[in-house]
PADRENSE-619508 format. One record per residue: residue number from 1; residue in one letter; x, y, z of N, C-alpha, C, O in turn. Coordinates in Angstrom, 3 decimals. Layout:
<rs>
r i: NUM aa: A npx: X npy: Y npz: Z capx: X capy: Y capz: Z cpx: X cpy: Y cpz: Z opx: X opy: Y opz: Z
...
</rs>
This chain:
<rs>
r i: 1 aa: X npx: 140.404 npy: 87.266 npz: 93.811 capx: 141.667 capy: 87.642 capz: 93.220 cpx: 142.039 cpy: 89.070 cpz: 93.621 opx: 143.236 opy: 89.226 opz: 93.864
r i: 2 aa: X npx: 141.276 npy: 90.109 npz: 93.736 capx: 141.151 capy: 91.424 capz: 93.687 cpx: 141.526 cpy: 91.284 cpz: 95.244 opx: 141.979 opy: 92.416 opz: 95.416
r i: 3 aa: X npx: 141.688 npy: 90.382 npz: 97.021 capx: 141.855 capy: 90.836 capz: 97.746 cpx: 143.623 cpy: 89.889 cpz: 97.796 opx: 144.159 opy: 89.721 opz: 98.891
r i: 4 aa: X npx: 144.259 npy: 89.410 npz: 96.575 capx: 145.572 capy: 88.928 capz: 96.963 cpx: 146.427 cpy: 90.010 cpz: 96.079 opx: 147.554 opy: 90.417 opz: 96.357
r i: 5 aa: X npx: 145.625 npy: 90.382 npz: 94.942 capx: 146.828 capy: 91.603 capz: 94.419 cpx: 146.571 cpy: 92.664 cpz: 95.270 opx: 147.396 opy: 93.535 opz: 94.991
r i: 6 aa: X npx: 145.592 npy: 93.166 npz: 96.483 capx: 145.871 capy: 94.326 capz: 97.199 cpx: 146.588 cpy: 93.702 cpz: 98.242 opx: 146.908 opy: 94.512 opz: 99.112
r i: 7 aa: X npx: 146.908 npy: 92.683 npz: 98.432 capx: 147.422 capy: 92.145 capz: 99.659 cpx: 148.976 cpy: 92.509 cpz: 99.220 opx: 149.722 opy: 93.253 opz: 99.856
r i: 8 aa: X npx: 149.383 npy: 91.633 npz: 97.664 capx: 151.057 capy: 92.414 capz: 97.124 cpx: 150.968 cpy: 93.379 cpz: 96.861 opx: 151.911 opy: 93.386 opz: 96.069
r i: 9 aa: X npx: 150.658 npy: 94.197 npz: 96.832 capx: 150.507 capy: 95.530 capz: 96.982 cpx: 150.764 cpy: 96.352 cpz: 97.858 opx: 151.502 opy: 97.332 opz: 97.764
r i: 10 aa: X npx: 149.966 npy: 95.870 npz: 99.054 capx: 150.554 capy: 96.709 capz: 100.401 cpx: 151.825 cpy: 96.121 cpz: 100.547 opx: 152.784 opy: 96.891 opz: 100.581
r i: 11 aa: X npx: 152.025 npy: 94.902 npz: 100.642 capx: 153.667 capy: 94.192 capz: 101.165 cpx: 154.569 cpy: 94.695 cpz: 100.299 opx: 155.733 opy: 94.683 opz: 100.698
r i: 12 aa: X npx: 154.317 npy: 95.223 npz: 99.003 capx: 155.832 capy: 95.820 capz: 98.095 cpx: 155.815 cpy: 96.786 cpz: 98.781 opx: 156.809 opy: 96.918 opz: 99.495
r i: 13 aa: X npx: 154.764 npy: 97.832 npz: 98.879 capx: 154.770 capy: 98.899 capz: 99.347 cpx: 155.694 cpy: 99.459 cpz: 100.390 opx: 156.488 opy: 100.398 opz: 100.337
r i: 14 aa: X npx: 155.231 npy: 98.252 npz: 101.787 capx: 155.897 capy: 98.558 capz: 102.747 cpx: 157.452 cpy: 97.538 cpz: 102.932 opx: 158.423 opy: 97.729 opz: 103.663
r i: 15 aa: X npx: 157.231 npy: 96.696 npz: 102.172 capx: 158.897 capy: 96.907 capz: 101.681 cpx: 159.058 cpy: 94.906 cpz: 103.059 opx: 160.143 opy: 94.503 opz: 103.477
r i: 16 aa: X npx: 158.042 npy: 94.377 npz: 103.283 capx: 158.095 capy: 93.285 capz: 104.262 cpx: 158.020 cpy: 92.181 cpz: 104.000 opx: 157.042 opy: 91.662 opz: 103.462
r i: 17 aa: X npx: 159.082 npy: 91.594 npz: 104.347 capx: 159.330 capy: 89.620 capz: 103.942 cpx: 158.209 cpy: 88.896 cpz: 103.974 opx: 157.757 opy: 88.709 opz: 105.103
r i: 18 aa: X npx: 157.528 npy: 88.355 npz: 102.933 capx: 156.734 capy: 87.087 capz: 103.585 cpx: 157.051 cpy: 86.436 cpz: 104.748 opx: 156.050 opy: 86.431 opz: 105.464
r i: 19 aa: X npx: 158.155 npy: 85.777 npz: 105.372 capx: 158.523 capy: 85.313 capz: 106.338 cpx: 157.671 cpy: 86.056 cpz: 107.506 opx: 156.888 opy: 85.566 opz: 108.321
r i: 20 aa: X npx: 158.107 npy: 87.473 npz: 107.305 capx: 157.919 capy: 88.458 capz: 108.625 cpx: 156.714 cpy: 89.015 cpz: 108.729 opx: 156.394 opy: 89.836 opz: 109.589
r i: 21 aa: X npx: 155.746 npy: 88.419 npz: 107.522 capx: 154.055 capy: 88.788 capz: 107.470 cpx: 153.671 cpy: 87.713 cpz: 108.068 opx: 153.191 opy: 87.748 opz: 109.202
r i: 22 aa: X npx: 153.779 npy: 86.970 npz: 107.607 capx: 152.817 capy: 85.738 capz: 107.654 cpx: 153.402 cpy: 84.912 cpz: 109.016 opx: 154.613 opy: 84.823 opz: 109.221
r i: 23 aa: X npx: 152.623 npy: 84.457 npz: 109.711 capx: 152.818 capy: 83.279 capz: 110.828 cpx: 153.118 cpy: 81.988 cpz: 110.590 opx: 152.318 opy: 81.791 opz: 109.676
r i: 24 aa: X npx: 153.690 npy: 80.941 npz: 110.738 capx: 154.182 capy: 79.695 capz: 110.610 cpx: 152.470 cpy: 78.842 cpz: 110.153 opx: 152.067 opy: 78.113 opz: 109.246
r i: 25 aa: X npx: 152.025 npy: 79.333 npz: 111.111 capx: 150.399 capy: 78.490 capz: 110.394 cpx: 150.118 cpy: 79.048 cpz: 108.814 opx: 150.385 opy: 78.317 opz: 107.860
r i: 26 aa: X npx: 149.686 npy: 80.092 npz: 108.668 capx: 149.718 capy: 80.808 capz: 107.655 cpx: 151.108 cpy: 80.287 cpz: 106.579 opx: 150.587 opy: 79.521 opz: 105.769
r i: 27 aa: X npx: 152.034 npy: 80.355 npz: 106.386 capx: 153.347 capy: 79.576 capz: 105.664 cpx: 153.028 cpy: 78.544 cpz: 104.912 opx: 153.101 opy: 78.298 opz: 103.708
r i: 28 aa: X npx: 152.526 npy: 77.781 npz: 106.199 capx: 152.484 capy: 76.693 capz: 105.902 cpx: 151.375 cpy: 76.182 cpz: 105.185 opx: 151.324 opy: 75.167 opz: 104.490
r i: 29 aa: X npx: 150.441 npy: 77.061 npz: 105.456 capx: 149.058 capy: 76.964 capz: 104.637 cpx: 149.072 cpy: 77.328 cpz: 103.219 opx: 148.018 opy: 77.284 opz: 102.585
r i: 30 aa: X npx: 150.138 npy: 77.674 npz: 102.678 capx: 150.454 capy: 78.312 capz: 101.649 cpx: 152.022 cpy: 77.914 cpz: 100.899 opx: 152.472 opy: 78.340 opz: 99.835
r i: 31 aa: X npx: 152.704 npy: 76.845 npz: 101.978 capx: 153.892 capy: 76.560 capz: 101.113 cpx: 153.673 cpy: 75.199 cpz: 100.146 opx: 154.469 opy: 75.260 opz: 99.209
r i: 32 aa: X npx: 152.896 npy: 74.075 npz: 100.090 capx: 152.583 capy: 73.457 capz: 98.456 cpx: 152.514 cpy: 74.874 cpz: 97.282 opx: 153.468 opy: 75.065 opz: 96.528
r i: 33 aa: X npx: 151.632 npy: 75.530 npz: 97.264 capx: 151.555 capy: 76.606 capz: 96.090 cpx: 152.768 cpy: 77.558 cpz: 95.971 opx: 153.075 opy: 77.939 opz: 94.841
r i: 34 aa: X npx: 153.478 npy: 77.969 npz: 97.028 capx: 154.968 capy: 78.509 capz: 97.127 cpx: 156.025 cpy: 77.550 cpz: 96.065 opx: 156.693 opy: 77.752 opz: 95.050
r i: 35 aa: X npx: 155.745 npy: 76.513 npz: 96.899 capx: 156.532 capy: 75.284 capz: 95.998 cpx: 156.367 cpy: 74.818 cpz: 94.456 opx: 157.266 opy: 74.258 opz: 93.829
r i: 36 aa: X npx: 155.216 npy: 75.098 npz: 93.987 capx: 154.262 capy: 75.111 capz: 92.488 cpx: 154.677 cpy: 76.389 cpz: 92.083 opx: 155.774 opy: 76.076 opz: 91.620
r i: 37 aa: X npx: 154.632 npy: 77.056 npz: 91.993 capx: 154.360 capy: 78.247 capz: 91.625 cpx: 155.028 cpy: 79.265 cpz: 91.608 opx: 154.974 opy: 80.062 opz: 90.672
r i: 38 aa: X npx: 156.027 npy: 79.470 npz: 92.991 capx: 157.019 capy: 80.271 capz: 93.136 cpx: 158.341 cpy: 79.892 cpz: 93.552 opx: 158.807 opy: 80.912 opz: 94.061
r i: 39 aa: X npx: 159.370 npy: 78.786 npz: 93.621 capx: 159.899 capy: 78.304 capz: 93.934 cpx: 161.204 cpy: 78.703 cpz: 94.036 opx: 162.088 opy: 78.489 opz: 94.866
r i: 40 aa: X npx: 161.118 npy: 79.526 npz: 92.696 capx: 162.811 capy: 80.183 capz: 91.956 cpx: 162.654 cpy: 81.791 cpz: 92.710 opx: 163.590 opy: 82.591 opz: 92.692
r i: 41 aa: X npx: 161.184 npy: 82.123 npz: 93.424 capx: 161.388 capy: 83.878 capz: 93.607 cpx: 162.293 cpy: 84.066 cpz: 95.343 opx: 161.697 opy: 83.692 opz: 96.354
r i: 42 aa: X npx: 163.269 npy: 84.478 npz: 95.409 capx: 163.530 capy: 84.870 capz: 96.499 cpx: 162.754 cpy: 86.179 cpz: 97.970 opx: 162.386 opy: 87.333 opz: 97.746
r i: 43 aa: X npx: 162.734 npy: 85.643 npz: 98.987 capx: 161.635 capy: 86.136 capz: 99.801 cpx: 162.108 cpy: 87.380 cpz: 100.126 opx: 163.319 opy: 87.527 opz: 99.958
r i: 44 aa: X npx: 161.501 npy: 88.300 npz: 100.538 capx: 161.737 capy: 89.687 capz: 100.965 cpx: 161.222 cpy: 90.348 cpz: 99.735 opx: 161.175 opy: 89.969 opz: 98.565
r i: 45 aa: X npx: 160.711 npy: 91.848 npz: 100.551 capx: 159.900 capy: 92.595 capz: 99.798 cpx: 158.610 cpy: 92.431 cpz: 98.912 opx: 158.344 opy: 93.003 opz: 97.855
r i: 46 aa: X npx: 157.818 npy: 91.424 npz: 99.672 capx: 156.217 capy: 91.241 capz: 99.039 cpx: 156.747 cpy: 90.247 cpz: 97.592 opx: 155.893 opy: 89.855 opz: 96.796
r i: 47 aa: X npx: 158.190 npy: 89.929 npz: 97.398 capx: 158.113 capy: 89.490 capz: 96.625 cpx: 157.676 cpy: 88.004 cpz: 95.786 opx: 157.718 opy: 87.747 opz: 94.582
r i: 48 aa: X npx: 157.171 npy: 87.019 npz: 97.165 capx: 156.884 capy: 86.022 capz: 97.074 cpx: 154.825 cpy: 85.582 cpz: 97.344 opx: 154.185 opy: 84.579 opz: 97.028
r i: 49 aa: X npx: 154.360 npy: 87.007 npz: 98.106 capx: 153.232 capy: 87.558 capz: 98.188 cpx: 152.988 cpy: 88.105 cpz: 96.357 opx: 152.123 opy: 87.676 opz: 95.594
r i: 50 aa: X npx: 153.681 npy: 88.783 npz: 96.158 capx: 153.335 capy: 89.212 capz: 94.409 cpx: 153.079 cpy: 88.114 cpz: 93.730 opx: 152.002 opy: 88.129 opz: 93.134
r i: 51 aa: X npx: 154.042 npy: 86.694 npz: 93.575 capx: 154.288 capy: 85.960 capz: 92.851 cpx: 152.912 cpy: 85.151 cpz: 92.935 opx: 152.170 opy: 84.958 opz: 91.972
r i: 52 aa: X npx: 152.651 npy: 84.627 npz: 94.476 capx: 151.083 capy: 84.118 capz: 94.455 cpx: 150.090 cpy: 84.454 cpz: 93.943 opx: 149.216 opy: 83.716 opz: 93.487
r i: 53 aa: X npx: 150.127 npy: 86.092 npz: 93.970 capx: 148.875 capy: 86.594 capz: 93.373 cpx: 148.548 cpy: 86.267 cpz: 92.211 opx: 147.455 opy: 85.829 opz: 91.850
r i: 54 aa: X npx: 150.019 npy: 86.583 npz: 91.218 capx: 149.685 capy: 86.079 capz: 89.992 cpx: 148.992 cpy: 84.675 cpz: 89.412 opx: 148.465 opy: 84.435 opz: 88.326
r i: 55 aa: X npx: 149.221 npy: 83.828 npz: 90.624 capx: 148.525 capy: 82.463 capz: 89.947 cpx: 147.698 cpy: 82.616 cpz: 91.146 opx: 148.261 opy: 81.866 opz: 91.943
r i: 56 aa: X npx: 146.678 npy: 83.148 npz: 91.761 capx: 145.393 capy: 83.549 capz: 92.706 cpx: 144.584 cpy: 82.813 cpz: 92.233 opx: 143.862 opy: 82.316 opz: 93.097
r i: 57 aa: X npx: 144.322 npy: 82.441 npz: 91.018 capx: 143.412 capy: 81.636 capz: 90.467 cpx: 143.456 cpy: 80.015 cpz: 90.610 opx: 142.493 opy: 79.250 opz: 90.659
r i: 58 aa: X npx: 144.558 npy: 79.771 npz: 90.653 capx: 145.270 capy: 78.464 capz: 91.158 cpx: 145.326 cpy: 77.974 cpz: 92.324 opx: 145.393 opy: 76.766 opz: 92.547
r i: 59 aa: X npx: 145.299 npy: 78.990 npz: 93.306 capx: 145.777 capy: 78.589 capz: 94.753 cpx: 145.239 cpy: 77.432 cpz: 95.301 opx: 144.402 opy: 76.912 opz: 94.565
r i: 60 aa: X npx: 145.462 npy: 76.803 npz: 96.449 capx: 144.593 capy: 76.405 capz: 97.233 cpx: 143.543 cpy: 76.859 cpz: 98.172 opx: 143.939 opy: 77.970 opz: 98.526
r i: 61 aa: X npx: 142.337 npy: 76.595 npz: 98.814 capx: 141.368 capy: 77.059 capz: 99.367 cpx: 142.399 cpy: 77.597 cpz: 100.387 opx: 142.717 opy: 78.777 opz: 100.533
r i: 62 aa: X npx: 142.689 npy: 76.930 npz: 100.810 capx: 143.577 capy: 77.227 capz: 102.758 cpx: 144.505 cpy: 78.506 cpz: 102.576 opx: 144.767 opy: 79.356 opz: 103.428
r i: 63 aa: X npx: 144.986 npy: 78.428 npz: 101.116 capx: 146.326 capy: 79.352 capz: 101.203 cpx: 145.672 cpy: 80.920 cpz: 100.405 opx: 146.384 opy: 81.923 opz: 100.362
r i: 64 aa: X npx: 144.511 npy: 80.906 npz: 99.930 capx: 144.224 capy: 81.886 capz: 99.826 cpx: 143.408 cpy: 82.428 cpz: 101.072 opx: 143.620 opy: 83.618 opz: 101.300
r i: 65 aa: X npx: 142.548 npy: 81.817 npz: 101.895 capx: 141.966 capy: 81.816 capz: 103.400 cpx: 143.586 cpy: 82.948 cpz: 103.877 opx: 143.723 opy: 84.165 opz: 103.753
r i: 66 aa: X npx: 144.274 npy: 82.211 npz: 104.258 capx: 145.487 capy: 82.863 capz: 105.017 cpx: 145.324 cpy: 84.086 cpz: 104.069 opx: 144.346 opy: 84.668 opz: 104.538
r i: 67 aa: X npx: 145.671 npy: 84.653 npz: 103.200 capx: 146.104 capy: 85.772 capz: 102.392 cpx: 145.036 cpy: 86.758 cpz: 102.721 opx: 145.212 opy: 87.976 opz: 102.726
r i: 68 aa: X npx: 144.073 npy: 86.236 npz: 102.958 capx: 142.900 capy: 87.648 capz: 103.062 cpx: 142.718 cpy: 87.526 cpz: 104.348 opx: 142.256 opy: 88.544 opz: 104.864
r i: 69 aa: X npx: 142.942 npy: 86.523 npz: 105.158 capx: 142.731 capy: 87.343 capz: 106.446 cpx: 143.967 cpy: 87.715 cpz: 107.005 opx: 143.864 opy: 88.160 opz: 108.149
r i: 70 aa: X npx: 145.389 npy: 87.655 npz: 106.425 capx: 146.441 capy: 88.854 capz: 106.538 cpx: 146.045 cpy: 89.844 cpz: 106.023 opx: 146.215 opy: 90.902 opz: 106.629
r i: 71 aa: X npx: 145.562 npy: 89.847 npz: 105.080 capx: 145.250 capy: 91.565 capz: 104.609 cpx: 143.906 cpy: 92.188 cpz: 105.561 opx: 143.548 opy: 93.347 opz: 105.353
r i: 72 aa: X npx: 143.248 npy: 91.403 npz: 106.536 capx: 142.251 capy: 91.998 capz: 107.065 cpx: 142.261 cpy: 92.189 cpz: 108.670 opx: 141.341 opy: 92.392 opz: 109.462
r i: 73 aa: X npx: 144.001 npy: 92.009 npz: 108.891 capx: 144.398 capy: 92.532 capz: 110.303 cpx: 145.012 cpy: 93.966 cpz: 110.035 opx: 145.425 opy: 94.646 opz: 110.974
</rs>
């Protein structure tokens, strides 16, 4: 949990779309739980990266995989 809230963290920070973080593999590895979970948050500004974190506990294996190894490029 502790490496997806530093992950929204840096992305509010620097102010960058999910779209424009993440790669189409990565997206996609992560849009069922987008769809659960965050559906109503509009993208830009870490703001759809924040929203995951909060249910981090929920995720899927694959879509938290993607999240930490974006935060570990």
């Amino acid at each position: 949990m502790r490496h997806v809230i530093l992950i929204a963290a840096l992305l509010c920070v620097s102010g960058a779309a999910y779209s424009q973080d993440l790669t189409a593999e990565q997206r996609s590895a992560c849009m069922g739980d987008y769809e659960k979970f965050c559906k109503g948050v509009e993208p830009g500004g870490g703001r759809i990266i924040a929203c995951l974190s909060k249910s981090s506990d929920k995720l899927t294996a694959a879509c938290k995989k993607v999240l930490i190894a974006a935060e570990n490029k």
